[in-house]
N, C-alpha and C positions, 0 to 999 in steps of 0.2 A: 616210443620212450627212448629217452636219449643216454648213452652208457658209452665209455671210456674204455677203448680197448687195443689191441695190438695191432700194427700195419699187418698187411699181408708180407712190405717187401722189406720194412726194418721195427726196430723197437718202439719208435715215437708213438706219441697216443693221438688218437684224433675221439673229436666229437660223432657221432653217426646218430642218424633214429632206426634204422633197419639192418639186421643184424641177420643173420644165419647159424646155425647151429651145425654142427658135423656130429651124425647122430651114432657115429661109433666112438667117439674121444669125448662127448660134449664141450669141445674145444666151440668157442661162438668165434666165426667169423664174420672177417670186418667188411664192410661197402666202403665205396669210397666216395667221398663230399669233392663238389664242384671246386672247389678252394685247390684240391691238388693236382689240381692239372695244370700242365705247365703251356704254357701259351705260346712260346717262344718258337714252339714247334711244331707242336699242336694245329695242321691244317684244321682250319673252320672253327677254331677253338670259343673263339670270340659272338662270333655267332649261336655256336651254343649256348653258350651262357647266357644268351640272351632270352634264350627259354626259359620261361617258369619251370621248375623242377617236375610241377606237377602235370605239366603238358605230355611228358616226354609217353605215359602212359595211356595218352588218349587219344582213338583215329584220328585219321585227317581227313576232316570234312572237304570234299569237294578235292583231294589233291590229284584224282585222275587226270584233270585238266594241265596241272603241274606236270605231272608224266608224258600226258601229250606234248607240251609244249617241246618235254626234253628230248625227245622222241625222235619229234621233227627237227631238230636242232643238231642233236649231237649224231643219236644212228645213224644217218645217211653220211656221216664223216666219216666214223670208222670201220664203216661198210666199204665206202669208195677206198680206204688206206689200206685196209686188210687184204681186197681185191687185189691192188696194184703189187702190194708185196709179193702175192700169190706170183701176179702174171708175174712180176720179176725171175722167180724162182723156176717156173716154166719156160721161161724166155733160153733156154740150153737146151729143153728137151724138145721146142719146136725147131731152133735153129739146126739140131740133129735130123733133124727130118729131110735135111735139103744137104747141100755143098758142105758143111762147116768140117766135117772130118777131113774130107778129101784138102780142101783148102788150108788146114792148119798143118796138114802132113801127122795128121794121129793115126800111131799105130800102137795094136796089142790093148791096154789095158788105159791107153790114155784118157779118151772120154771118162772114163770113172772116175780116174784121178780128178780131173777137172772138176767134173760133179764134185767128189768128197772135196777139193779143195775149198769152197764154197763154203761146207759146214767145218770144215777147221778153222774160218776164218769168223764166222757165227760164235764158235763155241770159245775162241780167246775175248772175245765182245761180248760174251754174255755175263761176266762177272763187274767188270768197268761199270757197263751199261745199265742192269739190275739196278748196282748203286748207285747212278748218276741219278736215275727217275725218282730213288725215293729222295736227294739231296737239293734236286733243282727243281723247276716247275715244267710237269711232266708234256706240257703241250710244246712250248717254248723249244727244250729240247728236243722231242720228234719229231718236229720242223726242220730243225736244222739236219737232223739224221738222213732226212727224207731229200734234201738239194741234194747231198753229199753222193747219198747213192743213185741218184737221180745219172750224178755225172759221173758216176763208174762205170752205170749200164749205157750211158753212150760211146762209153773211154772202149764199149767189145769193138766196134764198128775198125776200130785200129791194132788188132790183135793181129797179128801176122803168122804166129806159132805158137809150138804148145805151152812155150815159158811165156809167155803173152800173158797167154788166156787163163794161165794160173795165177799168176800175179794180180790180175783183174775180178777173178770169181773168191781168194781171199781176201779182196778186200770193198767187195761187193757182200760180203759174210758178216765181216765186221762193223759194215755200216745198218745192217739189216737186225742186228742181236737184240736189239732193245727194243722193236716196234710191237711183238707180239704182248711183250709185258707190261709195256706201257698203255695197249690197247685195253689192256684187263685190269690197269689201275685205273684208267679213266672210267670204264662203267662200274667200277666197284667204290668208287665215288659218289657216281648218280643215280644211284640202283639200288636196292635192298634185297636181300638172300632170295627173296620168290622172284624179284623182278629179272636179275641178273640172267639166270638161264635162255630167257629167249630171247635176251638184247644182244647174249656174246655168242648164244647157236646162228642168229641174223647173219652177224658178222661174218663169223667163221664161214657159215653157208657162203658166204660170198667167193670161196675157194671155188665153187662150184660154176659161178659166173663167170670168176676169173679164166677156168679153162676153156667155154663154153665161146667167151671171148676172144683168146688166146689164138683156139683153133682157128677160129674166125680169120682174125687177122693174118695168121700165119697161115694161112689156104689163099685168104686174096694176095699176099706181098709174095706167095710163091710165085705169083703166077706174071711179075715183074721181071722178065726175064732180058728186060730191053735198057734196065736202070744202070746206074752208073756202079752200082753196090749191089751185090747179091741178094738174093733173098732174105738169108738169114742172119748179113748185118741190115737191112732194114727193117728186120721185125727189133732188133737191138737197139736201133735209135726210136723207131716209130716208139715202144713200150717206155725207152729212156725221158724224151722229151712230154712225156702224158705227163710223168713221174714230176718232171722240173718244172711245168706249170702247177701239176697239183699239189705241190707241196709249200707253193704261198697262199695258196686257197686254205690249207689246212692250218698252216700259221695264223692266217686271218679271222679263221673261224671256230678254231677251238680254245676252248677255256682251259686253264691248269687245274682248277676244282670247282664245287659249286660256290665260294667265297667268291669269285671272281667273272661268274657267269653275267657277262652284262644282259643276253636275253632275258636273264630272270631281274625280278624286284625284287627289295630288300625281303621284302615277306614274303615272298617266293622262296630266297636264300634260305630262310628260317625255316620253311616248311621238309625242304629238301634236305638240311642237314635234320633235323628233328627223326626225317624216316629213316636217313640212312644210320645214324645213330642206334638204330636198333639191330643192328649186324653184329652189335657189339665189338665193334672193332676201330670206332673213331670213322676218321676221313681220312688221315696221311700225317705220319709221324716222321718231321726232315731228320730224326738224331737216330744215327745205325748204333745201334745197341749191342755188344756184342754175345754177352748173356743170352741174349735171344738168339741169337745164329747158333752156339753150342747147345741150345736148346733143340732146334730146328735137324740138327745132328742128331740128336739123340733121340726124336721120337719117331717110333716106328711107321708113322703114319709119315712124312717124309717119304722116306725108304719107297714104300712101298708106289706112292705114287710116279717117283722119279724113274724105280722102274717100270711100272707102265708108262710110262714119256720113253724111257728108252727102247721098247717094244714097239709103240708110235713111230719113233725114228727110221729105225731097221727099216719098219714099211714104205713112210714116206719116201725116206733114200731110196730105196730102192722104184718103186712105183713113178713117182715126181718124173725121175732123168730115164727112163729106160721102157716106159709105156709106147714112144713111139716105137723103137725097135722093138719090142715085142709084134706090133701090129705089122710091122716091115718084114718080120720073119714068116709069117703066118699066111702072106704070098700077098701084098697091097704094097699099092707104091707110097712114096713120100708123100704126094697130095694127098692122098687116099688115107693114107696112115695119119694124116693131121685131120682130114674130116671127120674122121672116125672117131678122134676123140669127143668129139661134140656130146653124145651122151652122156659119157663119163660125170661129164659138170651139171648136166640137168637132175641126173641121180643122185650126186653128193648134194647140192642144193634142196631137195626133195627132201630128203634121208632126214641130213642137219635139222633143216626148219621144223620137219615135226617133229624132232625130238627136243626139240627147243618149246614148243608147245605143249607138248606132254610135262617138261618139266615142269612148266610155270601154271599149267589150268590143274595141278594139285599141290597140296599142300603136305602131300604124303614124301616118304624120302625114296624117291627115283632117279636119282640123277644115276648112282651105282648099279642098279636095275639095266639102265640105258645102257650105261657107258656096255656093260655085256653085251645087250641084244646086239646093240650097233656093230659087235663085231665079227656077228652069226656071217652076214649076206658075202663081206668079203673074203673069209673064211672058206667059204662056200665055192668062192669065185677063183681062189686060189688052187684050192685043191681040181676044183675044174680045168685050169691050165695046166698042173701035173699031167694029170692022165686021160684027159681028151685027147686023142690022134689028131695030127697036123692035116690031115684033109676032112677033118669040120672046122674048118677055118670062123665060119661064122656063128659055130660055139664059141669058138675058144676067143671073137673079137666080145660075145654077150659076156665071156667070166672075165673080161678085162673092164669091162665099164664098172663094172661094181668094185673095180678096187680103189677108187678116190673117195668111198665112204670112210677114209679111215681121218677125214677130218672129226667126225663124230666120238673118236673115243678121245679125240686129240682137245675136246671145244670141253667133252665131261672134264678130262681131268683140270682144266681151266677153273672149273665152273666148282672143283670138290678145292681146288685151292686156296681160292677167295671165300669159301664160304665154311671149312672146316680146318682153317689157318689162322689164328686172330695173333695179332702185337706185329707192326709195321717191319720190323725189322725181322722180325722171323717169317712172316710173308717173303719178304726179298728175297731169302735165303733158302726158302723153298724154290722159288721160282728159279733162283741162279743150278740149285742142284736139280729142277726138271730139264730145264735149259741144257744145261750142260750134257744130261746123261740123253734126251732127246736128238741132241746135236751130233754125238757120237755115236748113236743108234742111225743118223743119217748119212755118217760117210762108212759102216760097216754096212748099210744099205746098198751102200754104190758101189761098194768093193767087191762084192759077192756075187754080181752078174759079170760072169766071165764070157768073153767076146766067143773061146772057142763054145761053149754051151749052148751058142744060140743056134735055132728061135726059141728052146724051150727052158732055158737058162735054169737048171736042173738045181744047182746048187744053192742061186739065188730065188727059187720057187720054196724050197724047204727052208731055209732060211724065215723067212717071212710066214710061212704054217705055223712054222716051230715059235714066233714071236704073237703071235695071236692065240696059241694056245697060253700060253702065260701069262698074255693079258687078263684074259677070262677070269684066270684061278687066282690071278693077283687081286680082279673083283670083288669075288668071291670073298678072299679074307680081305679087304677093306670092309664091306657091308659088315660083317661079323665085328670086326675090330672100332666102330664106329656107334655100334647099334651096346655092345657090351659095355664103350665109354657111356654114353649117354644114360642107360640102365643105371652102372655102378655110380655117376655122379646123381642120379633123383633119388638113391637108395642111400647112399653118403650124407648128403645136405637138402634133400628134402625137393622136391619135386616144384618149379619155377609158381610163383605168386607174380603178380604184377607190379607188388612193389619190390620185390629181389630181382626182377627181371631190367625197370626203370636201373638201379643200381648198375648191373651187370652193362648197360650202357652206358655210362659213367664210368666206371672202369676199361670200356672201350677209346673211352678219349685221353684215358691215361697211359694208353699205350701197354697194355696189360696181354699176354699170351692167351691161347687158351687152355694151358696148364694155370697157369698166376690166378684167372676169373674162374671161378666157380660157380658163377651165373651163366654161364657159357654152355651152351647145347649145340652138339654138331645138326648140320644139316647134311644129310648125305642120298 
């Protein structure tokens, strides 16, 4: 039945046939009709519309195939880009392993510096770059990101000192600020809420490769001792020059959204925006909205996820640049210390991938479940380096391999962001506040291993205990705060139907919050 009633976001009237009731006020709220969405901004807008209204509520026969297609197409992109980033960021903690202290003349606390300067340079890039991805076309862009830093991390190869190599790792920071978020706008484009978890744990697991890799090359380039270049500036160009051919491979092959997917056919297009459509969150909205960013401030759910991102950090920083000298301390040479990490990366890989399959083979809300377990094993492994004695050295190398699982709480809160964040610009602005409190979590990570504490870097060991206990409990009240929204909104406006649910996507490609949509249920 068709009825005349109030926007959600001004006075005007619109026509509607499905309606909602708010069963404390009997206030009826409105849906909103295809007509008000604006196009002009509106990624895939046009495409949708091309939908019959009445599709938008009915499987897709046969769209596994569609999935495949995307599968093969796009994952192996941002598997290989996620990788290299990793190896990037590793590329300080293998070159540690050989000459690069003695040769720069670092002394005292410099290596950390070095390291933190990296994520100061991350964390001034992360507000620019957040915005760049939702204003420009997000492939386009992280190609070009991708030459840039390509040619920073060959520019170490000419570092001479320690103001060098600072100058070089901030702006190796800066050029790297936008790849993870644009990695996560792109599958949250081609993916819908179940699919999403085990395409970005894939990805992310690739951290686990990357080291697995890392080690690799940085045990064979040690062993170049006859080169015109040391060691550990050729593991700096060798990882540089991957970076600079992969990144027109990457330009070449990845799409900005699915409007533009040439692998796909038109009805292909249609089919893939139709699923994604159901996230309730559109495709990609290019107008930054500011209302929504003061929103993004205000909700505690922000808050709470940025500080676990910032928990995340502490570990990273600290673990990422300081894993080899831990194993150097623990009485293993610099080869030895690079071989060793080998594990590390087959365990994170392990870890990730199944928790990426556990998300997506139910329909139940675990990704919050997860993101806790996940953070049991290194926990575990940390407090093992406390207080295991320095002659069980091959304990204390076992509690070290388990601490690059902490890509896993790092892949969930990814994964609780895309899918319990709706309105384009308030997404962003989540991500620039994880980003940021993330990035500062990773040079208070690299400051807090103090050179005299070694090998058991006392302070920098508590440190890192003390940030995983607060992940946990920060869990804890997510899952609570998540599960109470969802309750009070089916108790408010009445428990989803599938024509208020249809609706509730529609209001997705209007660019609507998930405050603004009240067809909107978290997934967590």
């Amino acid at each position: 039945m068709s009825t005349s009633v109030k926007s959600l976001e001004n006075d005007e009237k619109i026509d509607i046939t499905v309606g909602a009731v708010d069963h404390e006020s009997g206030e009826v709220i409105t849906v909103a009709s295809f007509t008000e969405i604006n196009k002009s901004h509106a990624v895939g807008a046009d495409l949708f519309e091309e939908l019959d209204e009445t599709e938008l509520s009915l499987e897709d026969a046969g769209y596994a195939k569609i999935r495949r297609k995307i599968d093969l197409w796009l994952l192996p992109v941002l598997c290989v880009t996620y990788m290299l980033q990793f190896l990037d960021k590793l590329s300080l903690n293998y070159a540690s392993a050989y000459s690069l202290k003695e040769d720069l003349h670092l002394t005292g606390n410099d290596y950390g510096n070095i390291a933190a300067i990296f994520n100061a340079g991350y964390m001034v890039g992360t507000i620019p770059g957040n915005w760049l991805i939702q204003k420009v076309p997000v492939a386009k862009f992280t190609g070009i990101a991708l030459v840039a830093w390509s040619v920073m991390l060959i520019g170490h190869i000419g570092a001479r000192n320690y103001g060098d190599m600072m100058a070089l790792r901030f702006l190796l920071g800066l050029m790297e600020a936008a790849i993870s978020p644009s990695n996560m706008m792109i599958c949250g484009m081609f993916y819908d809420k179940q699919e999403q978890p085990f395409r970005m744990c894939t990805f992310l697991s690739m951290n686990g490769v990357a080291t697995i890799v890392g080690a690799l090359l940085a045990y064979g380039l040690g062993h170049a001792t006859k080169s015109s270049l040391k060691p550990w500036k050729l593991i700096f160009l060798v990882i540089g020059l991957i970076n600079f051919v992969w990144a027109f491979l990457f330009l070449y092959f990845t799409p900005d959204s699915p409007a533009n997917a040439r692998f796909l056919s038109h009805e292909e297009k249609l089919k893939v925006i139709k699923r994604v459509s159901r996230n309730q969150m559109g495709i990609k909205d290019t107008k930054f909205k500011f209302p929504q960013a003061f929103e993004a401030l205000k909700d505690i759910n922000s808050w709470i996820l940025a500080l676990i991102g910032l928990g995340c950090g502490v570990i990273n920083g600290g673990t990422s640049n300081f894993i080899s000298s831990l194993i150097k301390g623990f009485g293993f040479s610099g080869l030895n210390a690079t071989a060793l990490q080998l594990p590390t990366g087959a365990i994170e890989f392990v870890c990730v991938f199944i928790a990426g399959m556990l998300a997506v083979t139910t329909k139940k809300n675990i990704r919050t479940i997860l993101l806790f377990l996940l953070c049991i094993p290194t926990l575990a492994g940390l407090i093992g380096i406390h207080v295991i004695p320095l002659d069980k050295k091959w304990a204390l190398v076992g509690c070290c391999w388990l601490l690059y699982i902490i890509g896993g709480p790092v892949i969930m809160c990814w994964i609780l962001i895309n899918v319990t964040i709706a309105g384009s610009s308030k997404i962003s602005t989540v991500k620039m506040m994880w980003f940021l409190l993330y990035t500062a979590g990773n040079i208070v990570g690299s400051e807090i291993f103090y050179t005299r504490e070694a090998p058991k870097y006392v302070t920098g060991m508590k440190g890192l205990i003390a940030s995983y206990a607060c992940m946990m409990f920060l869990s804890i009240v997510y899952y609570g705060l998540m599960f109470y929204r969802n309750k009070s909104r089916d108790r408010r406006y009445g428990k989803l139907t599938p024509e208020l649910e249809k609706e509730g996507i529609v209001n997705g490609f209007r660019d609507m919050t998930d405050f603004e949509n009240k067809y909107f249920r978290y997934s967590y």
